[in-house]
Backbone bond lengths (Angstrom), bond angles and torsions (degrees), N, CA, C in turn:
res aa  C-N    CA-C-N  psi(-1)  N-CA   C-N-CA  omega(-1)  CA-C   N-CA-C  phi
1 X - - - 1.449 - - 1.535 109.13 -
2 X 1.429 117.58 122.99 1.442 113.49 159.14 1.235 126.45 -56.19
3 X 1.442 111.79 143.18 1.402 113.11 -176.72 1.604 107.73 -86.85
4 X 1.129 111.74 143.47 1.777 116.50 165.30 1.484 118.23 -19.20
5 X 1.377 117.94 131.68 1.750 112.70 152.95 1.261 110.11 -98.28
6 X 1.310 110.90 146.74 1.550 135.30 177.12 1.522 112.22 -105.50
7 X 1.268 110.55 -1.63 1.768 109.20 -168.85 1.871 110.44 -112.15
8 X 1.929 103.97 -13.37 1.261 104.36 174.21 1.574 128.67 -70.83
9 X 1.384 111.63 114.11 1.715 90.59 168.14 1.226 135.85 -55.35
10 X 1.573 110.77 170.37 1.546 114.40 166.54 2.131 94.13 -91.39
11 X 1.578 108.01 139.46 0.946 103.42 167.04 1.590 95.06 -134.73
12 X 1.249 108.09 143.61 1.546 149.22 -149.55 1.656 117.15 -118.82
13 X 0.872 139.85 176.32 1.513 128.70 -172.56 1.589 111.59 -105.94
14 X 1.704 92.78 -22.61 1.574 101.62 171.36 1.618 113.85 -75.87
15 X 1.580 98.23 -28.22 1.914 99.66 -172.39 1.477 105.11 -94.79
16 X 1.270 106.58 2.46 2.260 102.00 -172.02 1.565 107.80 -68.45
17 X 0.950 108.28 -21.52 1.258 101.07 159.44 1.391 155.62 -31.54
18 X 1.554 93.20 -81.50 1.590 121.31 138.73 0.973 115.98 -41.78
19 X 1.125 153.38 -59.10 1.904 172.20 142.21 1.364 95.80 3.85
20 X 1.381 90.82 -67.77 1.795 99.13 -163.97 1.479 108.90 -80.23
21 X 0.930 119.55 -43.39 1.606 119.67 173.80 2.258 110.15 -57.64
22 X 1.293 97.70 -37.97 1.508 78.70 -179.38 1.924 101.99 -88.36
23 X 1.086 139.36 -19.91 1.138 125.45 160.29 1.555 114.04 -52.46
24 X 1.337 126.68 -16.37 1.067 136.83 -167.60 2.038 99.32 -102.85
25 X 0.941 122.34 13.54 1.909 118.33 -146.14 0.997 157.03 15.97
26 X 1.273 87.36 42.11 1.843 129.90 156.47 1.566 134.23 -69.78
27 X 0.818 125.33 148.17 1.423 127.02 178.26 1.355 110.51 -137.78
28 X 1.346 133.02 98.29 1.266 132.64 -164.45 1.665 99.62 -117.08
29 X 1.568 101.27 140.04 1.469 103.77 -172.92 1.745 107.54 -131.67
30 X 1.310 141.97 165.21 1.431 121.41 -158.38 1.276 91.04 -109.70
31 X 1.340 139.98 143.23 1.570 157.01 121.72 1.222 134.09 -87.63
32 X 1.138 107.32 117.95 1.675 139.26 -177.17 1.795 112.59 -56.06
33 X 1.292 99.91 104.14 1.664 98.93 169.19 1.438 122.16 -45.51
34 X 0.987 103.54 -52.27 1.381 136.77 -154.34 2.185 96.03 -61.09
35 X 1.514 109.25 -73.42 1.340 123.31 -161.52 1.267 86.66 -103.02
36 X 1.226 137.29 -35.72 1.613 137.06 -156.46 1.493 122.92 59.89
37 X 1.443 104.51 21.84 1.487 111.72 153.31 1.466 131.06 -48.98
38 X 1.214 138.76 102.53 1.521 124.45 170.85 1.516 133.20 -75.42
39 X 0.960 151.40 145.04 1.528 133.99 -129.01 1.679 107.18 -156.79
40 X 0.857 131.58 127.46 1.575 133.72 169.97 1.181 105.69 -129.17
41 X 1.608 127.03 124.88 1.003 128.15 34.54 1.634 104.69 -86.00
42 X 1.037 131.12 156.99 1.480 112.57 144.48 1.615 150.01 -18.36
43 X 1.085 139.55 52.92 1.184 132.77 177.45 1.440 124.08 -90.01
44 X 1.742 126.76 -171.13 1.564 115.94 -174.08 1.820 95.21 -115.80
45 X 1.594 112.25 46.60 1.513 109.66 179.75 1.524 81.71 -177.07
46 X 2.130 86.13 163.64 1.604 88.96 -168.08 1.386 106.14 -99.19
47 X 1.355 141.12 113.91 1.836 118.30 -175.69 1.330 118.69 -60.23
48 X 1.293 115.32 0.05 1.888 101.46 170.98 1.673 87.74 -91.18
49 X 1.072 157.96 -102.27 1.497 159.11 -121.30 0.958 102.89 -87.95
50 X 1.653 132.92 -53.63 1.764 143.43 -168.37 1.337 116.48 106.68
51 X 1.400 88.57 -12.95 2.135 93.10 171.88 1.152 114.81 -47.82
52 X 1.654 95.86 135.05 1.875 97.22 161.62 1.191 118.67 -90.93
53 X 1.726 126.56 14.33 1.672 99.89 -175.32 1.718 84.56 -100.55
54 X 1.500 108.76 103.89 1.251 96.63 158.67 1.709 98.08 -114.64
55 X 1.445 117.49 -162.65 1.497 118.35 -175.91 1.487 85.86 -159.02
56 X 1.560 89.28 164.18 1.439 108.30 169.13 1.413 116.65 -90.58
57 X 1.448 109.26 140.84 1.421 114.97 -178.29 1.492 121.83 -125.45
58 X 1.299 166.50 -155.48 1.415 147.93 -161.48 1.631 79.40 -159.03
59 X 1.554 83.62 131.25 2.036 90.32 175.80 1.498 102.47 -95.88
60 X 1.251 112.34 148.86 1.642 108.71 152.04 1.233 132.32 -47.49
61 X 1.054 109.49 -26.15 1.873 122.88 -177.66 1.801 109.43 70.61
62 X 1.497 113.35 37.81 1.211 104.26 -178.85 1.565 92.73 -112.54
63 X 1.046 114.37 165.20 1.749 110.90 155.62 1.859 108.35 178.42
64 X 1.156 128.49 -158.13 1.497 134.27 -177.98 1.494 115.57 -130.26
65 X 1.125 136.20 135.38 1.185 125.52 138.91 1.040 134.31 -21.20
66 X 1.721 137.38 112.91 1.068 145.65 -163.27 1.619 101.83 -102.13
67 X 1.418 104.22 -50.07 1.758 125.48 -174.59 1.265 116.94 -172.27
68 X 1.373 99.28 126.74 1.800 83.47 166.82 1.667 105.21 -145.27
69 X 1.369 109.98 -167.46 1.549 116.02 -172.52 1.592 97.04 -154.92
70 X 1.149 112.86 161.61 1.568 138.60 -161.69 1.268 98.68 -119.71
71 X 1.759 130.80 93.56 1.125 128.86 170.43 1.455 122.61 -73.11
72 X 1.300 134.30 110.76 1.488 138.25 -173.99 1.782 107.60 -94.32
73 X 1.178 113.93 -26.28 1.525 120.08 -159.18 1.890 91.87 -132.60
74 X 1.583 96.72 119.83 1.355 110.97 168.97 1.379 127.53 -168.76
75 X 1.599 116.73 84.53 1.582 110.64 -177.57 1.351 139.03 -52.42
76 X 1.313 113.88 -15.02 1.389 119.23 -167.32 1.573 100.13 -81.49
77 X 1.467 106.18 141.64 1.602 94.63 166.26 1.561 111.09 -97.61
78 X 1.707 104.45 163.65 1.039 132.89 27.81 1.862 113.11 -103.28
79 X 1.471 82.18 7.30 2.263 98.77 -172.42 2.180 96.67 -51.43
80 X 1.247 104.38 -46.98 1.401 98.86 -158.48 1.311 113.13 -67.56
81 X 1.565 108.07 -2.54 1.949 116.86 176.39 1.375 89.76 -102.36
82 X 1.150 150.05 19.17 1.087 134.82 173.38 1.648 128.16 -131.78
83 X 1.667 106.93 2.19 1.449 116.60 162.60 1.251 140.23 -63.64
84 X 1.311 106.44 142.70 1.335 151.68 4.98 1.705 121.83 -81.70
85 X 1.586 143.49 109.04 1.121 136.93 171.19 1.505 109.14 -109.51
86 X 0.882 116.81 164.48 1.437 148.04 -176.56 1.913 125.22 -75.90
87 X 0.761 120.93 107.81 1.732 111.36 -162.72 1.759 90.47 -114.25
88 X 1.022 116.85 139.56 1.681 125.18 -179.85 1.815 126.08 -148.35
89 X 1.013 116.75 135.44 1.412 111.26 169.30 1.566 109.36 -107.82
90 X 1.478 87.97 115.85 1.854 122.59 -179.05 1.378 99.98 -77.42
91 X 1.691 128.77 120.94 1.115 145.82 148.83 1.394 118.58 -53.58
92 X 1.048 145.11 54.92 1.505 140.66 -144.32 1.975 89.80 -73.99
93 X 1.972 92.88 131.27 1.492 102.14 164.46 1.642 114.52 -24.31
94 X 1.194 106.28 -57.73 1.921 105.29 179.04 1.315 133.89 -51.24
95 X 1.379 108.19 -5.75 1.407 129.69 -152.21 1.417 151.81 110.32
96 X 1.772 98.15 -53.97 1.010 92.05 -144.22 2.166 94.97 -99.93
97 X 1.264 107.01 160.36 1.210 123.10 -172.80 1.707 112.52 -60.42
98 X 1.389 122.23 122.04 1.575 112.06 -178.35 1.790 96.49 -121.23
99 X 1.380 122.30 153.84 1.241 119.11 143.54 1.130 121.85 -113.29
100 X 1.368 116.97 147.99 1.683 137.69 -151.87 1.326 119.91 -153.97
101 X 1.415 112.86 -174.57 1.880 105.31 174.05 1.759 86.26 -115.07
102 X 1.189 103.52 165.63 1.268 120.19 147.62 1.561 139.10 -135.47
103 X 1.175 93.73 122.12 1.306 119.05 -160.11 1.571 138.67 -78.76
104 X 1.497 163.15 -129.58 1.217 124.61 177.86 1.197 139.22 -25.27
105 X 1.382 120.61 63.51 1.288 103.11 -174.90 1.628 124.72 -110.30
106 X 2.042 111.75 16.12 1.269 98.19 179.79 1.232 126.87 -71.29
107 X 1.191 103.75 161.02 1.640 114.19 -173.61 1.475 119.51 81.91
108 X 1.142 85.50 5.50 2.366 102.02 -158.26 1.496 84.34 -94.37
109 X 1.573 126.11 127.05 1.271 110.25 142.33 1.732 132.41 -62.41
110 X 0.791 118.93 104.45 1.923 118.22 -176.56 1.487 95.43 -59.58
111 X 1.446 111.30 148.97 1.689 120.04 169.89 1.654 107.78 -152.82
112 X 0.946 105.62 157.05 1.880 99.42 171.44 1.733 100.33 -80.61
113 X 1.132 95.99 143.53 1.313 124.70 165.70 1.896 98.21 74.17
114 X 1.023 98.95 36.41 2.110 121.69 163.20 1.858 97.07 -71.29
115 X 1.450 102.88 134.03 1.228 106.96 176.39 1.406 95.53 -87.72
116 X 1.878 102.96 137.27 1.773 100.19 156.96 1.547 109.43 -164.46
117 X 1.534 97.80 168.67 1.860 95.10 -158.84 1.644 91.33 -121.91
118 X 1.520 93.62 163.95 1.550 111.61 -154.81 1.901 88.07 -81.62
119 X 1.457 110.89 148.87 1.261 110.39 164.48 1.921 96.20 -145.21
120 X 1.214 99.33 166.63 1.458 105.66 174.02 1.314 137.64 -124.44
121 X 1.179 121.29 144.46 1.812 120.52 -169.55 1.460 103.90 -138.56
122 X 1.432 85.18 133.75 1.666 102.26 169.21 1.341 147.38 -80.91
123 X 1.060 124.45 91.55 1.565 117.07 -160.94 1.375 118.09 -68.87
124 X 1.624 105.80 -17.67 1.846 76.40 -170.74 1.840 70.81 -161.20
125 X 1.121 139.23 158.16 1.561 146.10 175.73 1.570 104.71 -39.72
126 X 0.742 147.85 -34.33 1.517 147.31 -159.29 1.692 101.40 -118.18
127 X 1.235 125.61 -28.13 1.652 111.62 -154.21 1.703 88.22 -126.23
128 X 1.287 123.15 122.32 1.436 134.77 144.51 1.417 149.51 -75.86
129 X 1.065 162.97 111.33 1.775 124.95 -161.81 1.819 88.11 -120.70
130 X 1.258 116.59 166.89 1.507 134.09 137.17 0.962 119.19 -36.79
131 X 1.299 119.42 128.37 1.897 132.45 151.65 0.990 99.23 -134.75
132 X 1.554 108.33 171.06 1.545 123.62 -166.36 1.243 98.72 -138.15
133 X 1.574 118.22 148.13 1.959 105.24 -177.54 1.823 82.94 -148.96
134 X 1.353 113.56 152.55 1.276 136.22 -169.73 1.755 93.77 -54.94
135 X 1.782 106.04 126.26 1.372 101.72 152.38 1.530 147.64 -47.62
């Protein structure tokens, strides 16, 4: 019997979007008609105003290190076959705040405010997520 994953999302009809666009190597983030706020995570309203006409927009996939931490200790699978990785919050060029892994980074000193660009990995044929690896 396979054991549980802990790393799959829930994808939703409001988030398939995003879903499908980063399986695709995309990074799509929502912007607000209305205020022109851009917003991550995905939702179907903007959290600065509450408008719903937001739209999808295509990120650059650049952004900085905001913070991150070096996870050594993690039971859940599939994290505990994969220690020690890196957990970080990506400043994305657009603004808005993402959390992610980051990825090649041995030998890399990590720092806040490290430039790095979005890349993507597939976990399973259908489901993709974001990573970020040093510019």
């Amino acid at each position: 019997m396979a054991s549980p994953r802990f790393d799959l999302p829930t994808i939703e009809s409001d988030t398939r979007p995003f879903w499908d666009a980063v399986r695709e190597g995309k990074l799509l983030l929502r912007s607000c008609n209305r205020c022109g706020a851009v917003h991550y995570y995905p939702r179907p309203f903007c959290p600065s105003c509450w408008s719903e006409d937001v739209t999808w927009v295509e990120a650059s996939g650049r952004g900085t290190v905001y913070t991150y931490s070096t996870v050594y200790r993690n039971d859940l699978p599939p994290f505990n076959e994969q220690l020690p990785y890196v957990v970080a919050i990506v400043e994305l060029e657009e603004g808005p705040r993402m959390m992610t892994r980051l990825v090649d980074t041995d030998g890399v000193e990590l720092a806040v405010g490290m430039p790095v660009t979005a890349d993507f990995t597939a976990l399973t044929d259908d489901v993709s997520i974001v990573v970020f690896r040093p510019a």
